[in-house]
Every structure is written in structure tokens, then in C-alpha cells.
Biopython code that builds the backbone (N, CA, C, O; Angstrom):
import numpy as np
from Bio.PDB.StructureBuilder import StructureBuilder

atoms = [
    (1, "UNK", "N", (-20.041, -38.393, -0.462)),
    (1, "UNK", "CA", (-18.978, -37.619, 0.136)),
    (1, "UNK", "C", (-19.599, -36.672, 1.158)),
    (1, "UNK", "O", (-20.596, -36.082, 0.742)),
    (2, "UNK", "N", (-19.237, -36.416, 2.348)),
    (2, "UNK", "CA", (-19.317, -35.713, 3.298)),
    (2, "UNK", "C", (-19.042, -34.540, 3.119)),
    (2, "UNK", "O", (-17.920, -34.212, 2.732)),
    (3, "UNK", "N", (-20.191, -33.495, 3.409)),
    (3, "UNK", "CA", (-20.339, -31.549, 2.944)),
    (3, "UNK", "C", (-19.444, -31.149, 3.846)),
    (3, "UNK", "O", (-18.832, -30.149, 3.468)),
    (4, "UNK", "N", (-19.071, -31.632, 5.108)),
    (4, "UNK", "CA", (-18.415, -30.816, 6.123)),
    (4, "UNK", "C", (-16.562, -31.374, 5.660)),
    (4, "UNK", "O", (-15.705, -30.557, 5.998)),
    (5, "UNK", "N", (-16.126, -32.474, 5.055)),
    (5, "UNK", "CA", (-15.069, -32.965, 4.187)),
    (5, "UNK", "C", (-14.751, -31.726, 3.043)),
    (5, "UNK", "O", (-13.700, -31.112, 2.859)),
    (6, "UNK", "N", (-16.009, -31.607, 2.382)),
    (6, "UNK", "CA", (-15.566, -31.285, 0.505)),
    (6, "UNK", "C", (-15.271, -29.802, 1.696)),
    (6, "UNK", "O", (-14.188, -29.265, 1.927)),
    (7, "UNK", "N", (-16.459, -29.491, 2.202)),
    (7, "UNK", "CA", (-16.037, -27.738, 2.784)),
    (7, "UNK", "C", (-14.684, -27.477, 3.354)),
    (7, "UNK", "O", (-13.927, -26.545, 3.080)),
    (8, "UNK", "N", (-14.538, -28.298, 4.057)),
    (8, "UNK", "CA", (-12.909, -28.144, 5.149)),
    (8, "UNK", "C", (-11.963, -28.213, 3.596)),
    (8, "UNK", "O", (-11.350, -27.189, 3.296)),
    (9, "UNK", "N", (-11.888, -29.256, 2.789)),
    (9, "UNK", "CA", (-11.005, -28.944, 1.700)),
    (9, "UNK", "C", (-10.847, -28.051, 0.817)),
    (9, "UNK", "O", (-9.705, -27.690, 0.534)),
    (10, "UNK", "N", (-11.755, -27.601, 0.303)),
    (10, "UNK", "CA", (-11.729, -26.570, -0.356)),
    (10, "UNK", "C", (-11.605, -24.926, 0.936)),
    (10, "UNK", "O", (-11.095, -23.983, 0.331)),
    (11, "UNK", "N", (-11.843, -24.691, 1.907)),
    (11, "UNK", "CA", (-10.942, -24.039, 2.697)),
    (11, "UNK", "C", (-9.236, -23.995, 2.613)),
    (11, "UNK", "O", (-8.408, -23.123, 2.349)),
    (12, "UNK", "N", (-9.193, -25.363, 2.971)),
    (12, "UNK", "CA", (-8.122, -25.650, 2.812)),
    (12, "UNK", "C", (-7.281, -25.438, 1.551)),
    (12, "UNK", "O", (-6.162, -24.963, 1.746)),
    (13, "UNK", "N", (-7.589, -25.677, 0.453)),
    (13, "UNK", "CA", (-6.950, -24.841, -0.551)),
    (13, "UNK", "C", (-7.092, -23.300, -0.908)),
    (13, "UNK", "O", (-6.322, -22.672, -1.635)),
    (14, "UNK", "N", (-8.041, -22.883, -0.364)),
    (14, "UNK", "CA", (-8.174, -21.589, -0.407)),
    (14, "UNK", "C", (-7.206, -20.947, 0.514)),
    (14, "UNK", "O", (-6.822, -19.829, 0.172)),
    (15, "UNK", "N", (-6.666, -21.516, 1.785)),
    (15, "UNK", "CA", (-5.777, -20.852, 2.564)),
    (15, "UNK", "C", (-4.877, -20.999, 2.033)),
    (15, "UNK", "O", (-4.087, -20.055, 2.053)),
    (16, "UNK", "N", (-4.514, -22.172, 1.313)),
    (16, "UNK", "CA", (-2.685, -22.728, 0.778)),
    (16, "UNK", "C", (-2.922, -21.387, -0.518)),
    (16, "UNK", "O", (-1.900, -20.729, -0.715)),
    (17, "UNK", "N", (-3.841, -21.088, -1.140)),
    (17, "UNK", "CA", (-3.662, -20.601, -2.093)),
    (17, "UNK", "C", (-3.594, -18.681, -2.173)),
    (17, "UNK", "O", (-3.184, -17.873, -3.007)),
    (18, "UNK", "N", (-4.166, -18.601, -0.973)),
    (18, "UNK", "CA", (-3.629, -17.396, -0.323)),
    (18, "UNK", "C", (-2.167, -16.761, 0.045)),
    (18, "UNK", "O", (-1.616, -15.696, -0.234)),
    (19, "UNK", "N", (-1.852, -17.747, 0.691)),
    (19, "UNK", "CA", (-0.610, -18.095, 1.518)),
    (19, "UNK", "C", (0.447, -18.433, 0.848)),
    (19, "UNK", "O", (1.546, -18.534, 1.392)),
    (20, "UNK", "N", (0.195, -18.709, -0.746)),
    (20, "UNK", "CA", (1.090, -18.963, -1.566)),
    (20, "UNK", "C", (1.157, -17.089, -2.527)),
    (20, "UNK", "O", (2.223, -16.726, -3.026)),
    (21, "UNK", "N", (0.089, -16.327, -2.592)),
    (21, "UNK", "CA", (0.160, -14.925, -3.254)),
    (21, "UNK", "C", (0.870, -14.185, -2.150)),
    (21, "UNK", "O", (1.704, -13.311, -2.388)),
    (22, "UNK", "N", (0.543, -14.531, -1.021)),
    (22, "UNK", "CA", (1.178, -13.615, 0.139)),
    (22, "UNK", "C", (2.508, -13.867, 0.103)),
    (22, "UNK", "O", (3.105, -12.793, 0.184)),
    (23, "UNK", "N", (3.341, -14.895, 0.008)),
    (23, "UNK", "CA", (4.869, -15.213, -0.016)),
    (23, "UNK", "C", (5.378, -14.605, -1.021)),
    (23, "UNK", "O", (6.408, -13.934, -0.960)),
    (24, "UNK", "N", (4.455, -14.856, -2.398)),
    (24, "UNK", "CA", (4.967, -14.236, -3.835)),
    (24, "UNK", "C", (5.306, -12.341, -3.187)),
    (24, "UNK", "O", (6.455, -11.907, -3.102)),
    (25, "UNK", "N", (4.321, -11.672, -2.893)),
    (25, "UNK", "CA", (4.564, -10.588, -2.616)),
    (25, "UNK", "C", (5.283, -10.288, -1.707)),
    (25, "UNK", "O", (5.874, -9.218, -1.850)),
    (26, "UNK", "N", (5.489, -10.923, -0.667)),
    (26, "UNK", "CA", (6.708, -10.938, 0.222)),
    (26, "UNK", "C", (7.905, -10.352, -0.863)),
    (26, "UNK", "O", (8.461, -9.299, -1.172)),
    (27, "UNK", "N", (7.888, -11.880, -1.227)),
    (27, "UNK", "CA", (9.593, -11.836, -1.970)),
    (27, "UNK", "C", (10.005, -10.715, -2.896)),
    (27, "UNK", "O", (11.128, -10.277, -3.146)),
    (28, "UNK", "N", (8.224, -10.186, -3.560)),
    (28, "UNK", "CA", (8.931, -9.141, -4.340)),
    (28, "UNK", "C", (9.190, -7.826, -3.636)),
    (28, "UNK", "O", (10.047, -7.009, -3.974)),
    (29, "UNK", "N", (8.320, -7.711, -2.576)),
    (29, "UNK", "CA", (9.331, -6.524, -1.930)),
    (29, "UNK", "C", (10.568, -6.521, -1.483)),
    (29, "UNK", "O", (11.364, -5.588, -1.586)),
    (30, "UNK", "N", (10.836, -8.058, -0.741)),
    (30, "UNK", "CA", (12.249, -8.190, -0.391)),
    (30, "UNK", "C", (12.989, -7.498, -1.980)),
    (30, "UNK", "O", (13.672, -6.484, -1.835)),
    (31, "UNK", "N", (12.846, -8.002, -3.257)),
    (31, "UNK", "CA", (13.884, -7.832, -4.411)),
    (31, "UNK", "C", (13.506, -6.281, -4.633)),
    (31, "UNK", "O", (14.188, -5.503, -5.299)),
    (32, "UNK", "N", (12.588, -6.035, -4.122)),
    (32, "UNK", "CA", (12.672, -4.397, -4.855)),
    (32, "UNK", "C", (13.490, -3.385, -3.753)),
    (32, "UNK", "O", (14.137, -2.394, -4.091)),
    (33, "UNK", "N", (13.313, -3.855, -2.391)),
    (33, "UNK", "CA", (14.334, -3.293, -0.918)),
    (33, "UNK", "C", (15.546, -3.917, -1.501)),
    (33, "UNK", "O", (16.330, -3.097, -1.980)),
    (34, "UNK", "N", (15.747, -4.627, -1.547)),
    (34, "UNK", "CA", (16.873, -5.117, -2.240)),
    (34, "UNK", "C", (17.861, -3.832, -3.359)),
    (34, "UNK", "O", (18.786, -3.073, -3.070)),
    (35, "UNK", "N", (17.115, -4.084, -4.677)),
    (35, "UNK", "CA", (17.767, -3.266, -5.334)),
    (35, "UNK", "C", (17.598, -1.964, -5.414)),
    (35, "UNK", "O", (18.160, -1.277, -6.267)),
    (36, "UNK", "N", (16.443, -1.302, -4.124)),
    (36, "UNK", "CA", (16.949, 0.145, -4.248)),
    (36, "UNK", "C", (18.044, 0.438, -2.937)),
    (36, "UNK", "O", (18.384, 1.607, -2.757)),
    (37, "UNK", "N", (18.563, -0.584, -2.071)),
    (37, "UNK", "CA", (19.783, -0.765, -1.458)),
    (37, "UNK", "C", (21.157, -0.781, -2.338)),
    (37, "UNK", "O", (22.276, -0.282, -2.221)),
    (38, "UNK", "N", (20.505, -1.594, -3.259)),
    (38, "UNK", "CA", (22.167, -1.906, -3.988)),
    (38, "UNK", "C", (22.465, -0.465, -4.971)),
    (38, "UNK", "O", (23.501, 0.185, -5.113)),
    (39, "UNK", "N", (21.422, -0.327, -5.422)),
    (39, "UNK", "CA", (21.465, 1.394, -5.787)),
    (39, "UNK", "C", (22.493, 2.163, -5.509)),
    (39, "UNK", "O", (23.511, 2.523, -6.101)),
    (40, "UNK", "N", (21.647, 2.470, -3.716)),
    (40, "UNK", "CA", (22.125, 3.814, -3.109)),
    (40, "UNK", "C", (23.597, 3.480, -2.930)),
    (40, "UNK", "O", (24.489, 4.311, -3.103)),
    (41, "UNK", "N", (23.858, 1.854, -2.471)),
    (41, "UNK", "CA", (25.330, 1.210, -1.952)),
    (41, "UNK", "C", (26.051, 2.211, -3.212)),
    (41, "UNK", "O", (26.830, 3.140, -2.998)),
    (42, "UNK", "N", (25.569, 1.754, -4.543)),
    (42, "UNK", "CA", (26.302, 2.267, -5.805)),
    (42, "UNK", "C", (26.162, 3.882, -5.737)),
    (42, "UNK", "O", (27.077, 4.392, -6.384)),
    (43, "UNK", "N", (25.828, 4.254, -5.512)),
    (43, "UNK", "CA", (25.935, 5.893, -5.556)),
    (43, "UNK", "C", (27.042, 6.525, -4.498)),
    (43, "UNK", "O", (27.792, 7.483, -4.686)),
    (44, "UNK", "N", (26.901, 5.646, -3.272)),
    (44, "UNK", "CA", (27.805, 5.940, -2.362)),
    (44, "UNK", "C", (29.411, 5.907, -2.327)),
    (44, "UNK", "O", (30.191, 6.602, -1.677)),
    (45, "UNK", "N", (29.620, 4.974, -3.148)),
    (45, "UNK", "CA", (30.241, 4.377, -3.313)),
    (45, "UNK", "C", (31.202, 4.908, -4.576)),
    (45, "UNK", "O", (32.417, 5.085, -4.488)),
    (46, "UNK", "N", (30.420, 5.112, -5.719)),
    (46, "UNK", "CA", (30.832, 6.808, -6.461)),
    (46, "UNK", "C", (31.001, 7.974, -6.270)),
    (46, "UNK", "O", (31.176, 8.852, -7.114)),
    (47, "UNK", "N", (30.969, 8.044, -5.379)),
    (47, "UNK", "CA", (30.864, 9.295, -4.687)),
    (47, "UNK", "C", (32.239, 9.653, -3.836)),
    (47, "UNK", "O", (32.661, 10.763, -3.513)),
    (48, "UNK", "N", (32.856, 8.199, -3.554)),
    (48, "UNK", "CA", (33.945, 8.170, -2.656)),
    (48, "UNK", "C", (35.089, 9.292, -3.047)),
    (48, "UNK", "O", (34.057, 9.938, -2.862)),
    (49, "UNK", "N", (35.785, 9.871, -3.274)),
    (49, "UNK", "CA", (36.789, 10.411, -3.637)),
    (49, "UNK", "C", (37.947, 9.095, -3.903)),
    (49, "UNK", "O", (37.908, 8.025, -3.296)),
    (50, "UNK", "N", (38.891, 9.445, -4.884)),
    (50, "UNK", "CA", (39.746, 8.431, -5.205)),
    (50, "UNK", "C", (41.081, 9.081, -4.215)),
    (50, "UNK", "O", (41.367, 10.274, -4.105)),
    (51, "UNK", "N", (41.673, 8.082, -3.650)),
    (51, "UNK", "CA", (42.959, 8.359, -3.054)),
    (51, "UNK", "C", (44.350, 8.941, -3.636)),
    (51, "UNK", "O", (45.144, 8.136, -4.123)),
    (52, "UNK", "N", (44.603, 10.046, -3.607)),
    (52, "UNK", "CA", (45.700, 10.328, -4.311)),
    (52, "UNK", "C", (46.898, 9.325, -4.580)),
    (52, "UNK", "O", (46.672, 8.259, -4.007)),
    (53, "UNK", "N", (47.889, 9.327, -5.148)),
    (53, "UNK", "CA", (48.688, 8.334, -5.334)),
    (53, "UNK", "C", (49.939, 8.662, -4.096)),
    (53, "UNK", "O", (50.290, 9.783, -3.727)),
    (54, "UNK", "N", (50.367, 7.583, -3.694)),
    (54, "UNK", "CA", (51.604, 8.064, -2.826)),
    (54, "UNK", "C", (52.826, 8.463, -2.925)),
    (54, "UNK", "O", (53.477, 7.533, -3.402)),
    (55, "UNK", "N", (53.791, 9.794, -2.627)),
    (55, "UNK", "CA", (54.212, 10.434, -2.867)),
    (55, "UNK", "C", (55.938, 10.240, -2.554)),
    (55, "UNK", "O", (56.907, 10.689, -3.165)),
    (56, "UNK", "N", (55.873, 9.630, -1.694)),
    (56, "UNK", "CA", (57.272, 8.385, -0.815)),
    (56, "UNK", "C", (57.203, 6.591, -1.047)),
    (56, "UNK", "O", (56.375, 5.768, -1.438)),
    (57, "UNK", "N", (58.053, 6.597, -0.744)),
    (57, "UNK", "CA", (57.847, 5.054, 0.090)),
    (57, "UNK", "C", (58.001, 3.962, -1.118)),
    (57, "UNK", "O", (58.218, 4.281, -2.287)),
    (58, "UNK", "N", (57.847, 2.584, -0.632)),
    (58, "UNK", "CA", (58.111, 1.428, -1.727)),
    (58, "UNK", "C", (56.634, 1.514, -2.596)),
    (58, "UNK", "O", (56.649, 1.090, -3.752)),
    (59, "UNK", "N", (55.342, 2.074, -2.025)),
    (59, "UNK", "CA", (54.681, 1.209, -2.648)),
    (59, "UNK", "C", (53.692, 2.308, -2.784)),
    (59, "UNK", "O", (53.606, 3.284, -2.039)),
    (60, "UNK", "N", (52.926, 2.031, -3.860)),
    (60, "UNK", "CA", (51.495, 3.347, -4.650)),
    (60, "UNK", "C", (52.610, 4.521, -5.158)),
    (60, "UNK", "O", (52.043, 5.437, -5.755)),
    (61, "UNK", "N", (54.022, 4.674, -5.047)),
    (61, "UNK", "CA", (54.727, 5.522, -6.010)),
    (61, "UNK", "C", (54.170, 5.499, -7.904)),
    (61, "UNK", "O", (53.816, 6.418, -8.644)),
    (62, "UNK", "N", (54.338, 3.854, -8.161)),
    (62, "UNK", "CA", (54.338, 3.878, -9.676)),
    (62, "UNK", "C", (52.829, 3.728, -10.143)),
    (62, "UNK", "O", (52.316, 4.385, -11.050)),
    (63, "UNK", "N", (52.264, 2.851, -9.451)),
    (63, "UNK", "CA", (50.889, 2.613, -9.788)),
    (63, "UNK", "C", (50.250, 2.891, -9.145)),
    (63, "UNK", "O", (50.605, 2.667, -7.988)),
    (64, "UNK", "N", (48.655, 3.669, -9.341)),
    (64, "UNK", "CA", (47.783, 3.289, -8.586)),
    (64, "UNK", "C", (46.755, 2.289, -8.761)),
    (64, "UNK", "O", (46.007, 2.038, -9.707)),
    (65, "UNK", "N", (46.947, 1.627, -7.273)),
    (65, "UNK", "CA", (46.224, 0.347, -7.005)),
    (65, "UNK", "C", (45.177, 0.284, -6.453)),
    (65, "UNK", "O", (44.799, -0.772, -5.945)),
    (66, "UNK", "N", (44.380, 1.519, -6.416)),
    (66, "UNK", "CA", (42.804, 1.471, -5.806)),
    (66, "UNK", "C", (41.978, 0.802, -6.775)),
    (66, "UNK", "O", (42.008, 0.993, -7.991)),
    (67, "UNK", "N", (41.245, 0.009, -6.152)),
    (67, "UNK", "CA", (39.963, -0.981, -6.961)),
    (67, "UNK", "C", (38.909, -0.121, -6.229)),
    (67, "UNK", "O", (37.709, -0.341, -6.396)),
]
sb = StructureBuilder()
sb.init_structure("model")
sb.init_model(0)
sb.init_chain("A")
sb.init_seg("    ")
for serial, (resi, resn, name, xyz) in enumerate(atoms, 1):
    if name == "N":
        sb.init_residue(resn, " ", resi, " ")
    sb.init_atom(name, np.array(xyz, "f"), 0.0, 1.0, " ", f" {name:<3s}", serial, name[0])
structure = sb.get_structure()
């Protein structure tokens, strides 16, 4: 077997195998930006004040219908 073959291959898995930890860590920052987004979304979002109910008219008289 050819030294300049076995060398280029085993490079070669050494880059795929790099390149495969580097994606892993990619993705986990994407999921951790991720859920400290969905977080704050949720805090914001509690935070809203609820709409009083409406005081006239056909409709939000009997129920309120805020989701």
C-alpha cells in the first residue's frame, strides 16, 4: 500500500471527523439561542396586560375571549 494513499486517508478522516464535532456544536448553540429566545418570547408575552372585557356592543360583553 502506498504511504502517500494510507496518509491522504487518514487526513481525510481526520477532517470528516472534525467537521462532524464542529456541526455537533453548531447545532447546540443554535438549540441553546433557540431556547433562551423562546424564554424571553415567554416572559414577554406574560407580561402583556390582559384586555379588559367589552363594555357595549354584540361581542366580548359575556365572555372573555382572549387566548
Amino acid at each position: 500500500m502506498d504511504v502517500a494513499l494510507t496518509q491522504s486517508i487518514v487526513s481525510t478522516a481526520n477532517a470528516l471527523a472534525s467537521r462532524e464535532t464542529a456541526d455537533a456544536v453548531q447545532v447546540t448553540v443554535l438549540k441553546k439561542a433557540l431556547d433562551t429566545q423562546e424564554t424571553a418570547a415567554a416572559t414577554l408575552l406574560a407580561a402583556l396586560p390582559q384586555p379588559p372585557l367589552a363594555t357595549e356592543g354584540p361581542l366580548g360583553t359575556q365572555l372573555n375571549t382572549y387566548a
